[in-house]
N, C-alpha and C positions, 0 to 999 in steps of 0.2 A: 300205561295201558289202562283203560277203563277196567272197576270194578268184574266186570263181563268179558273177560278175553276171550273167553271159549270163539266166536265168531272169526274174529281176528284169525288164530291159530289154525280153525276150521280153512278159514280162506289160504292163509300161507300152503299148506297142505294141501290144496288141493292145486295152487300155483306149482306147489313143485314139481304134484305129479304130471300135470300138463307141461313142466320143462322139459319134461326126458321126451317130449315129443313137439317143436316148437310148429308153433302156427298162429294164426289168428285169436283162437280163444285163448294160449297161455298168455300172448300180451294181453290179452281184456283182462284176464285175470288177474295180470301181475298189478295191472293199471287198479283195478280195486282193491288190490292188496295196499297201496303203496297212497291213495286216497282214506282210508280206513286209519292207517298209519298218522297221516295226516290230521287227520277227525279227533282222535284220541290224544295226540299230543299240543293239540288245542284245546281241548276240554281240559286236559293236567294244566297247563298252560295259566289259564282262566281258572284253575280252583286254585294253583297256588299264587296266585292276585289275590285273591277274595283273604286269602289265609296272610299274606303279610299284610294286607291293609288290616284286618282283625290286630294282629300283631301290634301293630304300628299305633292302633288310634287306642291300644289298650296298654298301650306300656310294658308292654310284654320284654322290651329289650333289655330291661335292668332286672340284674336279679332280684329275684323278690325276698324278702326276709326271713329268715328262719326263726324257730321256735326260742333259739338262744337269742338272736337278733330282739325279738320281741320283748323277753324277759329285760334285754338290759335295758331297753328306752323306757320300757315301765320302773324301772329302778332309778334312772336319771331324771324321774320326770315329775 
């Protein structure tokens, strides 16, 4: 979900209380519940691309070296 669920959650809620009564506006409702839903797990979608490319073109996958690590390459070196 986006930083901002509060909206999302607003809408779910108000989906359910138009379930206990079904008609034309609970399906409009459920319909932008379920688009909303959609919206937001596109945007996750798209930020965690941007975050393994980040990853990826920074060498992120190999562990990085530690403070001992350090010490001994300076000692062999």
């Amino acid at each position: 979900m986006p930083a901002d669920s509060g909206p999302a959650v607003a809408k779910a809620d108000g989906a359910a209380a138009l379930a206990a009564h079904p008609n034309e506006r609970s399906a409009e409702a459920l319909h932008i519940l379920v688009d909303a839903g959609r919206q937001a797990m596109g945007e996750l979608r798209r930020v965690l691309g941007v975050l393994r490319e980040e990853q990826e073109s920074e060498g992120l996958r190999s562990p990085q070296p530690r403070v001992r690590d350090v010490d001994l390459r300076w000692a062999r070196g």
